[in-house]
C-alpha positions as a printed Julia matrix, in Angstrom:
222×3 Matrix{Float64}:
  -5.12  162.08  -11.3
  -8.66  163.2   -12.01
 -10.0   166.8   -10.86
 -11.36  166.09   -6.97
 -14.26  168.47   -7.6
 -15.5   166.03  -10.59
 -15.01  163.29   -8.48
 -17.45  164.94   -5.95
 -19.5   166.02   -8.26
 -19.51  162.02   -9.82
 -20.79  161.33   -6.06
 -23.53  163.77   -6.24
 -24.81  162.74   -9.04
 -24.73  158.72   -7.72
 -26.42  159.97   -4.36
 -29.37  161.52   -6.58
 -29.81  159.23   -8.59
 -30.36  156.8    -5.44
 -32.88  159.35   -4.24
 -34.93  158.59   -6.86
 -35.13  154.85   -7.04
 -35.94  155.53   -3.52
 -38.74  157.57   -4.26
 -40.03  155.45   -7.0
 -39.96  152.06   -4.24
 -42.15  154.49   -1.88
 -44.52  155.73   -4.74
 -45.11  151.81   -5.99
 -45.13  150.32   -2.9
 -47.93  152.27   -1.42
 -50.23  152.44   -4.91
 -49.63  148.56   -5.21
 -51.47  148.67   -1.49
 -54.33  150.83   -2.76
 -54.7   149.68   -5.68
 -53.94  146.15   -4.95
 -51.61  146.33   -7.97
 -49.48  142.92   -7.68
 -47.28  143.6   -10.47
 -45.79  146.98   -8.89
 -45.85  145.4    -5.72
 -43.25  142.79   -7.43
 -41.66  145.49   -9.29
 -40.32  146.82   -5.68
 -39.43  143.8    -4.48
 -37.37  142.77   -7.72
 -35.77  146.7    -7.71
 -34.47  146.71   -4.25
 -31.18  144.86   -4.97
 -30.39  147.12   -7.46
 -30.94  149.93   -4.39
 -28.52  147.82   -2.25
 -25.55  147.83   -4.93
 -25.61  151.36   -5.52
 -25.05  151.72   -1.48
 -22.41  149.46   -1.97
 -20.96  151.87   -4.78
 -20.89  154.73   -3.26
 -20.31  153.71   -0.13
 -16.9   152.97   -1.62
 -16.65  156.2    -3.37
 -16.86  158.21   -0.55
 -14.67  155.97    1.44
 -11.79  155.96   -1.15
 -12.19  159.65   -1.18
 -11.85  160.05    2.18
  -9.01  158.19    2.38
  -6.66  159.02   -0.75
  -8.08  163.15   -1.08
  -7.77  163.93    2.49
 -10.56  166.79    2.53
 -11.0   169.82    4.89
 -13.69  172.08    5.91
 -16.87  171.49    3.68
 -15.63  168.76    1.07
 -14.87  166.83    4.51
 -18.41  167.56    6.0
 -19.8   166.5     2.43
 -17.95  162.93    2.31
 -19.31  161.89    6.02
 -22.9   163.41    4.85
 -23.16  161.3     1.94
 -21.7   158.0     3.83
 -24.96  159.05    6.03
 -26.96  159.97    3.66
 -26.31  156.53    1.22
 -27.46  154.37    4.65
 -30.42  156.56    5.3
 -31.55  155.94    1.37
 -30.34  152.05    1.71
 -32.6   151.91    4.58
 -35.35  153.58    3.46
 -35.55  151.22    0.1
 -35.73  148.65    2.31
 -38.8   150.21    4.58
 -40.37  150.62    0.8
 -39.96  146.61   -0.02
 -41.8   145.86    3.18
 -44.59  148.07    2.72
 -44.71  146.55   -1.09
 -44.61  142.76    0.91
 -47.37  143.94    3.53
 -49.43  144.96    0.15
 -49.05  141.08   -1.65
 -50.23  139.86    1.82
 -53.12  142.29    1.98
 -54.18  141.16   -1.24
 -55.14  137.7     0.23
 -57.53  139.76    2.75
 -60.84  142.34    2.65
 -59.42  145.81    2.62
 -59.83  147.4     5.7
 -61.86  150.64    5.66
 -61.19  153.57    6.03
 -57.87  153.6     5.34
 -57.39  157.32    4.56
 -54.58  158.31    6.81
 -52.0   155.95    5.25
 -52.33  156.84    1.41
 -51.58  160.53    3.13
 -48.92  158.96    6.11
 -47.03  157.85    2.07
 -47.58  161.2     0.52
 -45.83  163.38    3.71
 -42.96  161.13    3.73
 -42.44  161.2     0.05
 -42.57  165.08    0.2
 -40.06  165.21    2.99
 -37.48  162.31    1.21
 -37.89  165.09   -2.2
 -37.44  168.11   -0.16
 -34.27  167.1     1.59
 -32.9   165.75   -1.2
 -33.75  169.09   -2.71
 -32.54  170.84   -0.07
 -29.15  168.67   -0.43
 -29.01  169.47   -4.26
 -28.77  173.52   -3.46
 -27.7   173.58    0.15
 -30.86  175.07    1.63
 -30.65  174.95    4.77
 -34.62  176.19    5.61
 -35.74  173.54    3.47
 -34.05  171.07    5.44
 -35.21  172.5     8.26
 -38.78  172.11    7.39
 -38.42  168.24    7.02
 -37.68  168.04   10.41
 -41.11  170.24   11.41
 -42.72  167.47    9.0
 -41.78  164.86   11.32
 -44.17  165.55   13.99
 -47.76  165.41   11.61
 -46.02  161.82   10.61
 -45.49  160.56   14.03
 -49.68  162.17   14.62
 -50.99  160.48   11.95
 -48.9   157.01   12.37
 -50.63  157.13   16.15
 -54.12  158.41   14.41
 -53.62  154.86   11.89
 -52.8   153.01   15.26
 -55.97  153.53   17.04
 -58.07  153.29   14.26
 -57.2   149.82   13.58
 -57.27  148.89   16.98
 -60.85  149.7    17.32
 -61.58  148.2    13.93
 -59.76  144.91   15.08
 -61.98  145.15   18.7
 -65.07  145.6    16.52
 -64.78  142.53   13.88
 -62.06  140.4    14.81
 -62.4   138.81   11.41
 -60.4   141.86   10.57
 -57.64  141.37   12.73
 -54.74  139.55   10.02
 -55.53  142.45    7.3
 -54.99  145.54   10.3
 -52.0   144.07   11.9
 -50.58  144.35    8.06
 -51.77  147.43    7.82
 -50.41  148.5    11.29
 -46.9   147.75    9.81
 -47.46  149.88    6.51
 -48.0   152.84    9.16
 -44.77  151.55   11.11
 -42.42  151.24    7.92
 -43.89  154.76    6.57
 -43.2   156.57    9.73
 -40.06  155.27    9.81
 -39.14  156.08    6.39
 -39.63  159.73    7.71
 -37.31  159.31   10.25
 -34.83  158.53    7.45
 -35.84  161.74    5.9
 -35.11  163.65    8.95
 -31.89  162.31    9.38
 -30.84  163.47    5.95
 -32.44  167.07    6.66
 -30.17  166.72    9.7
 -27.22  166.0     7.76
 -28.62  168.36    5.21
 -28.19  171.29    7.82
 -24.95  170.16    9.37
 -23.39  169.75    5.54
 -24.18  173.27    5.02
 -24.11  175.29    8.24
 -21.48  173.12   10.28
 -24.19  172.64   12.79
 -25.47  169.54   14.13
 -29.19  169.29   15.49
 -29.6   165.93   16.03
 -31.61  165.35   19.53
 -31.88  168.73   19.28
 -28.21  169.41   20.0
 -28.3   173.08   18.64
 -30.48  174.08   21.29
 -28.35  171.82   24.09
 -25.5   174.03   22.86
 -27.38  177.21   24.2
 -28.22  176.21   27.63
């Protein structure tokens, strides 16, 4: 019977290398919307399958693990973490291949200006998928921590994207098809930082023991 620590370690490596496709759907998705790049747009689209099997992998990885190693103490939190974790990624590949489909729709419209706040809505979120995947990779726990402070500026600047559209749709209505897309770009990126914060979450619980979901560290201290 193989070694359970390379089995883990086997796991890891499959949950990284998830991460990234992830990251690379979110970095193509939103330049095919600036850039109006149909071909990367496409390139999302076509990838995300691929994104779905690997769930499906090591979905059953962890779940044979589970079952035949019977772990304890941290190898146990790390199986349910990465059963967490693989959703979280699944989910957010899929908020990337709708943000790639709003951008092939957008391409049939004027751009809407300004549209400032979501090129920097993609970059946030794409800084807080890498740093709790970092923070998974060494078991930094402040890292993970400071994805979940991140969270907030996303949720400002989604509501910032809102209400600029809005008033952009009540000043040309001609507008209105192009901002709604748009409007669902900001939805599907702010979501893809809730994603992020839930692996932070299970970043932090994986490492300390602790969970802080709806702020359930602090609930423990009243």
């Amino acid at each position: 019977m193989r070694h359970f620590t390379v089995e883990l370690e086997e796991l890891n490596q499959k949950l990284l290398e998830m991460g990234g496709l992830v990251e690379s759907a979110i970095h193509r998705s939103v330049r095919a919307l600036v850039d109006q790049d149909r071909d990367l747009a496409e390139q999302v689209i076509r990838d995300e399958p691929r994104i779905n099997r690997m769930e499906m992998e090591i979905d059953g990885m962890a779940t044979r693990l589970l079952a035949l190693r019977q772990p304890v103490a941290r190898d146990l939190r790390f199986l349910t973490s990465a059963l967490k974790i693989n959703n979280d990624l699944e989910r957010i590949g899929d908020l990337a291949q709708h943000v790639a489909e709003r951008a092939l729709s957008l391409m049939h419209h004027p751009l809407v200006k300004p549209m400032t706040d979501i090129p920097k809505m993609a970059s946030m979120v794409q800084s807080m998928l890498l740093k709790c995947l970092d923070a998974f990779v060494n078991s930094d726990e402040p890292l993970a921590r400071s994805v979940l402070l991140a969270d907030d500026e996303v949720d400002r600047l989604r509501d910032a994207v809102y209400a600029e559209l809005l008033a952009t749709m009540q000043r040309d209505p001609g507008v209105v098809p192009a901002a709604v897309d748009l409007i669902f770009v900001a939805r599907n990126l702010e979501r893809i930082g809730d994603h992020a914060t839930n692996i932070a979450e299970d970043v932090v619980f994986l490492v300390k023991g602790i969970d802080v979901r709806h702020h359930a560290e602090q609930a423990e201290k009243v």
